[in-house]
N, C-alpha and C positions, 0 to 999 in steps of 0.2 A: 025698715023693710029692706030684707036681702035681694040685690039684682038678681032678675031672672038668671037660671043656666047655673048658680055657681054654688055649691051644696059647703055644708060645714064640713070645716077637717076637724071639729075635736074626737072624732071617733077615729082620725086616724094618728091623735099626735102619741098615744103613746105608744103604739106600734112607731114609732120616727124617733121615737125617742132610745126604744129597746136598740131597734135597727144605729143609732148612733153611738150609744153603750158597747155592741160588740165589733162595730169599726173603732172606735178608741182603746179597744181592750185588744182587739188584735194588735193592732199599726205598736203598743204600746209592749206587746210582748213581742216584737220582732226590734224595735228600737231601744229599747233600754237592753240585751244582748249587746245588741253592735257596740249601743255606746260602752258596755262594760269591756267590749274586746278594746276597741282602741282606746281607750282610757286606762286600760290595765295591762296594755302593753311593757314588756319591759325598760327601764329607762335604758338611754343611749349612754354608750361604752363613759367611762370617766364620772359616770353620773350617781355609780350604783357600785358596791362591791359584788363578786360571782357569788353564784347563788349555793347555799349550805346546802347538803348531803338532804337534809330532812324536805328543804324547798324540792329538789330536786325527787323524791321521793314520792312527796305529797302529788307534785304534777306526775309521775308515770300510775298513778291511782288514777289518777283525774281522767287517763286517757280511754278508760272506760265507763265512763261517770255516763250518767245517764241523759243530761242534757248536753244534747251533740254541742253547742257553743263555748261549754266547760273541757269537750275532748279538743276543739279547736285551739280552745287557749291553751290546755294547758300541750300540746304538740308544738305551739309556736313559743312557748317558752321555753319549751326543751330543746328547738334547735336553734334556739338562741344561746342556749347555755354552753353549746359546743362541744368542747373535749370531756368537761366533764359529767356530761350527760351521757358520755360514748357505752361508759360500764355500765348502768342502770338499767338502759335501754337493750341493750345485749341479752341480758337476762330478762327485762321485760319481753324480747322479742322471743324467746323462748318458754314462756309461761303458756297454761293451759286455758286462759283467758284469751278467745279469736282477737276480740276487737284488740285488747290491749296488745296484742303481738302483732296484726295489721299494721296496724299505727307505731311500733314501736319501729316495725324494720321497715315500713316508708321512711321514719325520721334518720333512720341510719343510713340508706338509700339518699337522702339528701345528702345530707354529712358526708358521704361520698364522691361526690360531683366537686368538694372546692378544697384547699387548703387552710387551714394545716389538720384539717380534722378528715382529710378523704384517707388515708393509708389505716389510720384507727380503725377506722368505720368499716372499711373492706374486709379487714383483718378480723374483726367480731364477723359481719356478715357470713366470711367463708367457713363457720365456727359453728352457725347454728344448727341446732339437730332440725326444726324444724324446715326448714332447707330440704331442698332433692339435692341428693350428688351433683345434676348437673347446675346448681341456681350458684353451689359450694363451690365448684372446680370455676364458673365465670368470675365468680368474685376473688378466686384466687389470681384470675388470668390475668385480670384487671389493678390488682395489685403487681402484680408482674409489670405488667407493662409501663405503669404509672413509673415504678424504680426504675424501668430501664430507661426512660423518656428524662428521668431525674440525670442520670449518671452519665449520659452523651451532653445532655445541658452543663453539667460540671467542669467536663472536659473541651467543652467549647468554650466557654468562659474562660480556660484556663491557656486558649490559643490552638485549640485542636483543632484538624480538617479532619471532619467525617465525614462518611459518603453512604448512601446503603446505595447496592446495586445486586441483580442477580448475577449470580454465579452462573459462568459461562458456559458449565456443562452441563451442572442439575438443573440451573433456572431458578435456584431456592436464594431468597436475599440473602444479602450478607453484607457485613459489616466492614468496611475500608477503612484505615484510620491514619492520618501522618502527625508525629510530632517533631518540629523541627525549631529553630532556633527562636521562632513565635513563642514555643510553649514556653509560659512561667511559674508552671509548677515545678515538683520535682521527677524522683525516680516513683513515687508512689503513685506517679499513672497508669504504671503495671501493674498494681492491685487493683487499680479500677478497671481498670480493661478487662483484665481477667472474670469481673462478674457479669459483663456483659455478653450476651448470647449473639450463637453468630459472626464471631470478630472473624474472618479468614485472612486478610492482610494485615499487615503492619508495617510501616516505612519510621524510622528513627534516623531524621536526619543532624549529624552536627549537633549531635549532642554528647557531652560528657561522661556518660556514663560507663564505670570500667566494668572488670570481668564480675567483682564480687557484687556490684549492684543489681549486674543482668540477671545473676541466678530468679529475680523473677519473674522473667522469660517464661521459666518450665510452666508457670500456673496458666498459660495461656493456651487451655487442652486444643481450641476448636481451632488452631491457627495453621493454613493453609501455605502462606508467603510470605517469609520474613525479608525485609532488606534493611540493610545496614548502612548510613554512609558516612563516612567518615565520623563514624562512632568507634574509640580506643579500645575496644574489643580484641584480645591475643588469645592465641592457641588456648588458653588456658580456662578461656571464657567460653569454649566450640561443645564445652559438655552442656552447655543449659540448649545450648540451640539440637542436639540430637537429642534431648527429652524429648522434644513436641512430637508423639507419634504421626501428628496430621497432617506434618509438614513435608512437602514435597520440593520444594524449592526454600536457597536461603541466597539473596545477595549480598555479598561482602565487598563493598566499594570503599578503597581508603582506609582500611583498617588497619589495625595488626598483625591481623591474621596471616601466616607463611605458608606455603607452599606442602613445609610439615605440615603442619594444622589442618591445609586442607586434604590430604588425603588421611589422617588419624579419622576426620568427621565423616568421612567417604565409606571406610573399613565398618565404622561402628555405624552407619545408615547407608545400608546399601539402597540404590535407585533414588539416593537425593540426586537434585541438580543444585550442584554449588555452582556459583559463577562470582570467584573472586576474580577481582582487580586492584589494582593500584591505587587507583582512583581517576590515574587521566582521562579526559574525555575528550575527543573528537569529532565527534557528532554529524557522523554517517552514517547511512542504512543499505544493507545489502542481503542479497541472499545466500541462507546458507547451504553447505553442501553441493555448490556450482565451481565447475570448475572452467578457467577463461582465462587462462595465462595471467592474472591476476585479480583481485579485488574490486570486480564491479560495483559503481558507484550508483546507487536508486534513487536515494534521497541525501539532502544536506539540510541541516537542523540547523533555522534560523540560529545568529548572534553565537554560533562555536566557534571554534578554531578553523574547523574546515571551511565555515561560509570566509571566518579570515582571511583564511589563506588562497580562496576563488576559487578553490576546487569545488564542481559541479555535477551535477544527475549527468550520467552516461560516460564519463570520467572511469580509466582504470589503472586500481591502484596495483605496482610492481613492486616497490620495494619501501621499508621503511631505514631507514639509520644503515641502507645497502643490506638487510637481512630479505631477505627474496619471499616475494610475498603469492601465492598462488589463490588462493577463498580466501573468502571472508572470514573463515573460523582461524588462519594464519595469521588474519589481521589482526582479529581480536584477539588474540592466544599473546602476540608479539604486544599489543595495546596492555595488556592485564597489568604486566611487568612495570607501567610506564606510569609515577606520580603527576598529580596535577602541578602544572606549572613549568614541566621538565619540555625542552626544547627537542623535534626530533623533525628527521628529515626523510622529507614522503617522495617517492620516485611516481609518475604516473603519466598514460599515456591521455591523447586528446587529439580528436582527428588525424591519430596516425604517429602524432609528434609526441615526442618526449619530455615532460616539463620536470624541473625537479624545483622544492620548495619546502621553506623553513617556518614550521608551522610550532606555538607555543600549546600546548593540551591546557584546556581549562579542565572544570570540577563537575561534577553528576549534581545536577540541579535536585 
């Protein structure tokens, strides 16, 4: 006899049973998927040779297969595949099949984000007809940029200072760059300079390179200020530096360069500012175009000849080697003339009094 209160389940077992039939049939089609994804993953690099033309084929099929697990897989086996997935997929991304072209330029969209498969992938993306103009011109940008991010890294490794800063008038960045006795490349950093956008300076310090190597100067359309320091540069070399129509200023520190030369380069570019020298350096600052019975002193640059020699801010200069010195543009005019390391003798006054002193010119850092 069954306790009060408690009624038979056999009218409900097979209804418990159906009900447990379609939780195991579910749970069972969502679980053997997964297990077939990570199970059928590709083997790990060394494990596997890359995958043949017909593999790679069969998966851009697959990416519109009808069971989404099969577009999963076969998506994450293509951007496994990498570089030579990049063509397939290109073409898949422009078929008349949505999903398979969805999925094809996400996969190429990935492939774009890492090395060494991002420049591929940009390059097909900026390509496709299905693409807007503007989806084509970012992918182009982006390629751009990527190269130009490459070719500053080259050149840093290579011992380069680059700087980007804006430009003092427009405000538009630009490009700074010095190579000097750091750099261990060669002369073929002027082909790479040249592809970058933007350069407006250029400082080449102490470096070897003569007239016939500069001619790659001219390639450098966007270049604003050249200087030169004691790079072996002669008259003969002054034709690659008037190519640059951008250039508005060239300094010529320590060079070859003569006095000919600077006014040949003058004739053939009117409203440069040349500012050749010798090279000596003394390392004062003053203003120009004031006139004070001589060479008002403003500043003295740490570790030169001048701090050497104790000349001082408010110090004025009268004469150099006894040539009568009235500006600052006398000073430096009379300074241009004068190598590093050459001995000359500076007249100047100081609370009234008259000091004179034997001071050696160092070099343009």
């Amino acid at each position: 006899m069954r306790p009060l209160g408690r009624k038979s389940n056999r009218a409900t077992r097979p209804a418990v049973r159906s009900g447990l039939f379609v939780i195991v049939a579910l749970v069972a089609g969502f679980v053997w998927p997964a297990c077939r994804l990570v199970f059928s993953q590709p083997p790990s690099a060394g494990e596997s040779s890359p995958p043949t033309a017909g593999q790679i084929a069969r998966w851009i099929e697959e990416l519109s297969a009808d069971s989404f697990y099969r577009r999963e897989d076969a998506a994450a086996r293509l951007t496994e595949a990498g570089l030579a997935a990049i063509g397939p997929l290109a073409v898949a991304a422009d078929s008349a099949d949505a999903e398979r072209t969805a999925r094809a330029t996400r996969i190429l969209q990935n492939l774009s984000l890492s090395e060494p498969t991002a420049e591929p992938a940009l390059r097909s993306l900026s390509k496709l007809a299905s693409r807007t103009a503007a989806q084509r011109r970012a992918a182009l940008a982006e390629l751009e940029r990527r190269r130009q991010d490459r070719l500053v890294a080259e050149l840093r490794r290579g011992g380069a200072t680059i700087v980007y800063e804006a430009e003092p008038i427009t405000g538009s960045p630009g490009l700074y760059i010095r190579l000097d006795e750091e750099w261990q490349g060669g002369i073929e950093a002027l082909a790479t300079i040249a592809q970058l956008d933007g350069v407006v300076e250029l400082q080449l310090h102490k470096l070897p390179w003569d007239d016939r190597q500069l001619n790659q100067l001219q390639s450098l359309k966007s270049l604003e200020d050249l200087q030169l320091y004691y790079v072996p540069i002669s008259d003969a070399g002054l034709d690659h530096v008037a190519a640059l129509k951008r250039l508005w200023r060239v300094q010529l520190f320590g060079t070859k360069v003569t006095a000919d030369g600077e006014s040949q380069l003058a004739r053939k570019r009117p409203g440069l500012l040349i500012d050749r020298r010798s090279g000596g350096l003394l390392g004062i600052a003053g203003r120009r175009g004031e006139e004070d019975g001589g060479c008002r002193v403003d500043g003295v640059q740490p570790d030169t000849a001048a701090e050497k020699a104790g000349i001082r801010p408010g110090d004025l200069i009268t004469a150099i080697d006894g040539q009568k010195i009235d500006t600052f543009d006398d000073l430096t005019a009379v300074l241009a003339a004068q190598a590093a390391g050459r001995e000359i003798e500076i007249d100047y006054l100081r609370d009234g009094a008259t000091h004179r002193v034997r001071v050696t010119l160092g070099e343009w850092p």
